[in-house]
N, C-alpha and C positions, 0 to 999 in steps of 0.2 A: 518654327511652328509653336513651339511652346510659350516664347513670348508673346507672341500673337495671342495665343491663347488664353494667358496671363490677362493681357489686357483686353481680351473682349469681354471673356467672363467677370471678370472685376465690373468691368464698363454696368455689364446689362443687371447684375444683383443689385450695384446700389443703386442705379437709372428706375430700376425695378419696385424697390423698397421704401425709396424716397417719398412717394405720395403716399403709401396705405400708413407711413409713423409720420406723415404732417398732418392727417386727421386725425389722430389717435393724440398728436398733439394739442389741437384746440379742445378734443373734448376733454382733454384733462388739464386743459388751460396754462400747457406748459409752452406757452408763447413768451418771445421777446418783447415785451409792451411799449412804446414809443415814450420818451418821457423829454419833455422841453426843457427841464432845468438841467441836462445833461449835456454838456456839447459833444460827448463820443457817440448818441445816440441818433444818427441820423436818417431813422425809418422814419414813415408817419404811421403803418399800419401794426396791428401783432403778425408777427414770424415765427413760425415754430421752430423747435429749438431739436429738432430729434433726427436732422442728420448723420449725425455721429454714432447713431445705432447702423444703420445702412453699411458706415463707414467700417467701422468696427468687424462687421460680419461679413462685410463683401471681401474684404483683407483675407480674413483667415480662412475662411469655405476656399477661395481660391490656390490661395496659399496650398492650402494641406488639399487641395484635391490634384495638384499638379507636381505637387513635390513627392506625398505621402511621408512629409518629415517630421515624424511624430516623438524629435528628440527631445533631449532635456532643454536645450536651448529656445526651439519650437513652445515646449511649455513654459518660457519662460519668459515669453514674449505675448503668450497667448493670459497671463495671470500678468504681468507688469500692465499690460493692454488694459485688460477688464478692472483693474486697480484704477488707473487714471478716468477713465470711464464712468464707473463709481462716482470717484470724487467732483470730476466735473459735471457730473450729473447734478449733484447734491447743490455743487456753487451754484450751477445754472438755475436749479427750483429757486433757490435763496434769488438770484435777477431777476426773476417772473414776479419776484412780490415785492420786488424794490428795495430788496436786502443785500447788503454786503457778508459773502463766506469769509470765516476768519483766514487770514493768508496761511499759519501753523499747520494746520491738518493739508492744505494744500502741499505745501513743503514737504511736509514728512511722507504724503504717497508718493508725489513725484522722485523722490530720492529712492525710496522705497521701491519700486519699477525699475529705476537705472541699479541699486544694488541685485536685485532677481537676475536682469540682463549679465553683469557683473559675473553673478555666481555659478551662471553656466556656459562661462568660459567666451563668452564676446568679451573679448577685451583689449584696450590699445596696450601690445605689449612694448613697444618700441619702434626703431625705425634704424633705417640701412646707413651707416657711414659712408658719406660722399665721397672719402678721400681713402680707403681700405676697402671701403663693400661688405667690410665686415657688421651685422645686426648685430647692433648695441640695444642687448633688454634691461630694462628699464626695475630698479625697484617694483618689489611687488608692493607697496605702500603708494609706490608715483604711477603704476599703470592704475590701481585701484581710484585715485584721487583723479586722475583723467578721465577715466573711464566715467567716473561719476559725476564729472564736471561736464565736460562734452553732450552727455545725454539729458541730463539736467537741463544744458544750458539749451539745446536744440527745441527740445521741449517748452520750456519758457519763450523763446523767442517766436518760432510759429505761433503759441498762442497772442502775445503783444502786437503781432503782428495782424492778427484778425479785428479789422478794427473798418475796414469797405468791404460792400458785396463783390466777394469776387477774387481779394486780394490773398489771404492765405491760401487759397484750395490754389491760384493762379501759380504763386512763389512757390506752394510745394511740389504742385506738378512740374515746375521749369526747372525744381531741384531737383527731384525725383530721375527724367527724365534726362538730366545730365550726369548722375549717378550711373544709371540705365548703360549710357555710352562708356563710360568709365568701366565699368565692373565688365562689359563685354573685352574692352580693348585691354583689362588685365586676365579674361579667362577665369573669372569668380561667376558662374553661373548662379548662385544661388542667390547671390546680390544682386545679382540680372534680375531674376524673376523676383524679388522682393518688388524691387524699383519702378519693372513696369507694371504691376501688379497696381501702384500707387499710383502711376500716370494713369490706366486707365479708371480708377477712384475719384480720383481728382476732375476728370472731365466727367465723368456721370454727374459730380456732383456740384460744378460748376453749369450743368444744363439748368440747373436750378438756383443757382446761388449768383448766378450773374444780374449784374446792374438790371433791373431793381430787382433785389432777391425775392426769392418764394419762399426759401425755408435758409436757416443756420446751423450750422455745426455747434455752436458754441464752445465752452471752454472743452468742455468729453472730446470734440472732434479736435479741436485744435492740439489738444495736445496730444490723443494718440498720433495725429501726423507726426507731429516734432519729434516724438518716441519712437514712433518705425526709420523714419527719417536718420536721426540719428543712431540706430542700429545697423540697417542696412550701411551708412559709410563705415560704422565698426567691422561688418562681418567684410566690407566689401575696399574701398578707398584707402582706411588706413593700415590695410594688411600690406607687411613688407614694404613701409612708404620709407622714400628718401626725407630728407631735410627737406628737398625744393615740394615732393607731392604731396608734404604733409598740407600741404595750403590747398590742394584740389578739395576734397569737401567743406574746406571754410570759405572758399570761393563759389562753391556751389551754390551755400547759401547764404552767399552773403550780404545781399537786402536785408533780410531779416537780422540776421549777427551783428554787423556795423551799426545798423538803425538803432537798433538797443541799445548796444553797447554805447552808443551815446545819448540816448534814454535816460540809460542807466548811470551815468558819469554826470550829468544834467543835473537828476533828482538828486544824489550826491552830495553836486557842490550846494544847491537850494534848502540842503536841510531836510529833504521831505522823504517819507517810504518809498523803497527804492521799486516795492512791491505794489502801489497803490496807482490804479489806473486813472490816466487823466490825457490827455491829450497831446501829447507831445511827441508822438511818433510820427514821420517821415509824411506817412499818408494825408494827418491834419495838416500839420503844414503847408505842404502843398494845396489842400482844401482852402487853408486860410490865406495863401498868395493870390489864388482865383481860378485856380485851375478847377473844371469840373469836375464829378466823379469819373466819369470815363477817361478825361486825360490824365487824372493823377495815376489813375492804373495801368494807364499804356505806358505811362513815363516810366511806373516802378516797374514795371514789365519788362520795359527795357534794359532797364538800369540792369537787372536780372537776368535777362540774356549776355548781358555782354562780361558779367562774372560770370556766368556757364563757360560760354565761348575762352572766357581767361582760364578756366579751372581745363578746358580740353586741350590749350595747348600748350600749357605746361605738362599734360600728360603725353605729348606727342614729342614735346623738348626732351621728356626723359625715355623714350622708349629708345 
């Protein structure tokens, strides 16, 4: 029942919220504005950009009305949260007036968020020896350097990933959602309730974000996903993982991770910032093959499912 509950109330706050900050949008002209010399911009109308508040709020009202978990961890999810928030607020003004945020201040809060996480004890301390059983922990320097890499990187890539109506909020709910099952199937109830807490998020805010969108999350919402997202498999997937389970949350989400990472290896070999948006992710591509917006998104949808469906039965190999 509490899942249940998790996810309706999530569902109905941001399904709730979503229209009264996409007006509050336009009158403050914080819309995404269509621009033609851009090939990743594929509106033709202004989109409001103020999802990510709904987003933001519906999380944590839920969160803490179900848990009453009003730890240091809790705050420290609830301040790394409103940190990325901030910042992508700030980039997102700077896209409304046809400006580029400098990437450095992005950098240092999103690190900034994954150290707070860090400091109250979510952490990957290590993993179970295949061949003893005995948990091998890890340097407190190498749990710290993963820990902050993982969250980081999670967070980056949901946002790169927001690039079709439809696609981030789709990928993190099918990650979320396979989390969800995981965290039940190891008895981590609180990474249950994280998880579906974010499936039903995710479908509020795909009522609205689906082909052709009504409103955006922008970089604020994309990356608090990647931030919860990436939390939730710390508190939740990689507790007590073998060698073999360490790969159920990078299978999770692994559209998003693989897609980048070769993004990211791309821009690299080409010389150019590794940081610098342009069109080279999984999504255009397929845009530029010929597939429309709707089948590129059932294809990555699928592709998506069936790294769930991999990330579930490696957890059923190991039980």
């Amino acid at each position: 029942m509490l899942y249940f509950l998790g996810f309706i109330v999530s569902f109905i706050i941001v399904y709730a919220l979503i229209p009264p900050f996409a007006k509050l949008a336009f009158k403050l002209d914080y819309v995404d504005k269509p621009r033609q010399d851009v090939e990743r911009k594929l509106h033709r109308q202004p989109i409001p950009l103020t999802a990510s508040y709904p987003i933001f709020i519906g999380f944590f009202i839920t969160y803490l009305l179900i848990t009453r978990d009003f730890s240091l961890q809790t705050g420290a999810m609830v301040l790394g949260g409103a940190l990325l928030l901030l910042i992508g607020t700030i980039d997102d003004w700077y896209k409304t007036k046809g400006k580029d945020f400098p990437a450095l201040p992005k950098l240092l809060v999103q690190v900034s968020a994954a150290v707070l996480v860090y400091a109250s004890g979510i952490v990957f301390t290590g993993f179970v020896n295949p061949f003893s059983g005995e948990y091998i922990v890890l340097p407190t320097l190498l749990q710290f350097v993963l820990t902050i890499l993982w969250i980081f990187g999670v967070t980056t890539v949901i946002n790169f990933s927001d690039g079709l109506d439809g696609l981030a909020g789709g990928l993190s709910g099918i990650s979320a959602l396979t989390l969800f099952i995981v965290a039940v199937a190891m008895g981590q109830s609180n990474s249950a309730i994280m998880a579906i807490i974010l499936v039903g998020i995710t479908a509020a805010y795909l009522r609205f974000n689906k082909p052709p969108a009504k409103v955006f999350m922008g970089d604020a919402g994309a990356t608090f996903l990647g931030f919860i997202l990436a939390v939730i498999a710390l508190d939740g997937a990689f507790k007590q993982a073998t060698v073999l389970s360490l790969f159920i949350p990078i299978l999770a989400l692994g559209v998003p991770i693989f897609d980048n990472i070769f993004v990211v290896i791309k821009r690299f070999i080409q010389g150019k910032a590794i940081w610098q948006a342009d069109a080279t992710q999984v999504h255009y591509r397929l845009l530029r093959a010929g597939f429309n917006h709707k089948q590129a998104l059932m294809v990555l949808f699928l592709i998506s499912t069936c790294f769930s469906l991999s990330s579930i039965i490696l957890l059923l190999v190991q039980s």
